[in-house]
N, C-alpha and C positions, 0 to 999 in steps of 0.2 A: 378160466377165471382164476386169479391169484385175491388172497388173503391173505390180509398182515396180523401179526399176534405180535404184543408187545413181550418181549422175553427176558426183563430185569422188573426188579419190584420199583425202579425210580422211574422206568417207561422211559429210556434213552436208547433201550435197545430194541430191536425187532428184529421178526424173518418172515420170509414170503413164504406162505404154501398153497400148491394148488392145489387142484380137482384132481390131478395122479396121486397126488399124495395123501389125499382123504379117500379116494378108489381104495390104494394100496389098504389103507388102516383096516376099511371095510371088509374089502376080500380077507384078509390072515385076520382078520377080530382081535387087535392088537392091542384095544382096550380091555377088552374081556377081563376080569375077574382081578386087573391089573393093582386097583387100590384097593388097600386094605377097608375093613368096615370101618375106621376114622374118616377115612374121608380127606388122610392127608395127600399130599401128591410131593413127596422131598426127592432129594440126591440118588435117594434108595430106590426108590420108583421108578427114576430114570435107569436105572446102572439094571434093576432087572428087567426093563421094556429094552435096552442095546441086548445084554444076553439071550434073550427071547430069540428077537429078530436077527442076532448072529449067527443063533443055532439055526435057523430057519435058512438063513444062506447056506450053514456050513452044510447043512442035512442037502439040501436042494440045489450044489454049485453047478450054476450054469444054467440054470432054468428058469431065471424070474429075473431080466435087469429090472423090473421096477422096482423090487424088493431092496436090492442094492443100492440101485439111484435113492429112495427113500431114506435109507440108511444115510448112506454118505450127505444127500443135502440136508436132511431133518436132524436127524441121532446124533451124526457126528458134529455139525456146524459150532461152532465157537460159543454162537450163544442160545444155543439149546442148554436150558437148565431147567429147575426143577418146575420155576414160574413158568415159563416159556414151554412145558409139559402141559401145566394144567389150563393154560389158556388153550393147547392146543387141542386139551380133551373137551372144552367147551365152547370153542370152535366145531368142533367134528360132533357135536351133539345140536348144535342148532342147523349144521348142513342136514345131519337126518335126518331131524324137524321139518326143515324146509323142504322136502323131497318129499317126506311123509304130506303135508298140507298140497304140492303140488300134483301129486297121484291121486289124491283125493280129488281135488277141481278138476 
């Protein structure tokens, strides 16, 4: 299954993610502890969730392409920015949801 997130504040832009790429998030907890107590998600947030998941390549080369594929289609993409971060944190929070109510039923 793919999901679109709009990734500019004027909503012209997007990017597709899927079920690898919200797996990925889940296994490494790539959100975890990621925003500050504001609650902002900017440039900043971005630039330390890439270093994060660089180190986690650098540490681990050769052991996880999804980690990378992640990377490269998600991190790196043209328009991954800061908007395009926190939709994709509130995306990836109602897939939990949804997983969560389905385990349940």
């Amino acid at each position: 299954m793919t999901h679109k997130i709009i990734s500019n504040a004027s909503g012209t832009r997007s990017m597709e993610i899927t079920e690898e790429h919200l797996n990925v998030i889940e296994k490494y907890q790539l959100f975890n502890n990621l925003v500050y107590s504001n609650g902002i998600v900017d440039e900043t947030t971005l630039d330390t969730l890439k270093s994060f998941v660089g180190g986690i390549i650098d540490s681990e080369k050769g052991t996880d392409n999804e980690l990378v594929n992640f990377y490269k289609n998600v991190l790196a993409h043209p328009n991954m920015k800061s908007v395009a971060l926190g939709n994709l944190m509130e995306l990836y929070a109602q897939w939990i949801e949804n997983r969560k109510e389905q385990e349940e039923n």
